[in-house]
C-alpha positions, 0 to 999 in steps of 0.5 A: 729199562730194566733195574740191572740195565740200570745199576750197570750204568750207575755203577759204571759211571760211579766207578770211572768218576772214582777213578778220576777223582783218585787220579786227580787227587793222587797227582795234585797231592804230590810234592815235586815235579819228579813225583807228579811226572812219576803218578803221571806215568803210574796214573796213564798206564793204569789207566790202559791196562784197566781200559784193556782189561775191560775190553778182554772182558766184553770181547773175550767168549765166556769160558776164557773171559774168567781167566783174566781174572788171575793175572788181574788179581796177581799184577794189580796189588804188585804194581800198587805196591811197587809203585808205592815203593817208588813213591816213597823212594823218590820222596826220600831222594827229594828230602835228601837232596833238600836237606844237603841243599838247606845245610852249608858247605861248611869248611874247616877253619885251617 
């Protein structure tokens, strides 16, 4: 078999496994319901657009296939950031909504 055929393979299945394992990790670290259904959408739909990526790239003709490569450069750090934006948002919601449940209800002496 020859060396490129090979490092292709290992190196795509070292990068499917590291996906995988950022998923997971990425989903098991959360620390609410809210936030695990929230990386679970994130994590699905990052996994298609990269699946639709690839499949662009194998199918597409050689001159075109290249320019996938924008929207991929310009949508991807966007939608990291956006979702770590939402992250922290729904994060500092829960602590909110923790901290007035923690509090009493205190009512003024009258």
């Amino acid at each position: 078999m020859h060396p490129g055929v090979i490092g292709g393979i290992v190196g795509g299945a070292l990068g499917i496994a590291g996906g995988a394992l950022g998923t997971y990790f990425s989903i098991k670290n959360t620390k609410s319901l809210r936030e695990r259904a929230f990386m679970i959408k994130v994590s699905v739909v990052g996994w298609i657009a990269i699946l639709v990526f690839l499949g662009l790239m194998f199918s597409l003709p050689v001159p075109y296939r290249f320019f996938l490569w924008i929207p991929y450069g310009i949508l991807l750090p966007l939608a990291i950031v956006t979702g770590n934006r939402k992250l922290q948002k729904i994060r500092q919601e829960e602590s909110q909504n923790k901290s007035m449940q923690a509090t009493p209800n205190s009512e003024p002496d009258g």
